[in-house]
N, C-alpha and C positions, 0 to 999 in steps of 0.2 A: 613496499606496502602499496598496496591500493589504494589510491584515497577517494577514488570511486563508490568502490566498493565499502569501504569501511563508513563512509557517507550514508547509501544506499541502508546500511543497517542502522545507524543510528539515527535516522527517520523515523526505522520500527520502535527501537528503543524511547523517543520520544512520544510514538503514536501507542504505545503501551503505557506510559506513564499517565496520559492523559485520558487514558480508560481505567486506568489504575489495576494494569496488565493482566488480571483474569479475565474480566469482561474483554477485554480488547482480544484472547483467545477465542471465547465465546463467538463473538461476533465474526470472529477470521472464519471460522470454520462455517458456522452457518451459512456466511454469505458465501464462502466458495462452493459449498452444495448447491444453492441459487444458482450458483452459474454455473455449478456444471449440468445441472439440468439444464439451462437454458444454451449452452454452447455446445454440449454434448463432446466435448474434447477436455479431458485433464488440464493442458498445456495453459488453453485458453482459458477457461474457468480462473484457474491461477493466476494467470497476467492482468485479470481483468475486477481482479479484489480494488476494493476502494485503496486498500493500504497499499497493495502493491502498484497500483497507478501512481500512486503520490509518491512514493520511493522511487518507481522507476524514470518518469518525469522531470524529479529533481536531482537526480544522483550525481549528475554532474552540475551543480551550483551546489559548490561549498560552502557557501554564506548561506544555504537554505534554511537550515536549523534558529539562524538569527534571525529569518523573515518571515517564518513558518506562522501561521496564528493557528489559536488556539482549536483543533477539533477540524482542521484546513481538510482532511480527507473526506469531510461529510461531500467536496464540491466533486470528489470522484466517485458518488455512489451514479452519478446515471450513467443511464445504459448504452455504451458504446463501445464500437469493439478497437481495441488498443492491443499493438504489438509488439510489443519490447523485443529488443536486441537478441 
């Protein structure tokens, strides 16, 4: 098993609970629109979600889930451009 990976998604699974996971769809989508207008690339617009910065960021610190506070992805909505693996 991954524990990277299995990590990496159970951030989402956390960052859905704490939108109380319709709204946290909501907002995923939206903001990847935002960025893909603003990136003009699929790829990047993707990498560049608040959720997905904070997932990809942390995915290797296993302990993140314990340190994580509450709403912590609001500190990846500015705008820069981030490239995950």
């Amino acid at each position: 098993m991954n524990n990277v990976l299995i990590n990496h998604e159970s951030i989402h699974l956390k960052q859905q609970l704490e939108l109380f996971i319709l709204p946290f769809f909501i907002w995923y989508g939206i903001e990847f629109l935002i960025r893909l207008l603003y990136y003009k690339k699929w790829n990047m617009a993707y990498r560049n979600i608040s959720f997905e910065r904070e997932a990809y960021l942390n995915e290797s610190n296993l302990n993140y889930l314990n340190e994580k506070g509450f709403w912590k992805f609001l500190k990846y909505l500015r705008n820069y451009d981030f490239q995950a693996k």
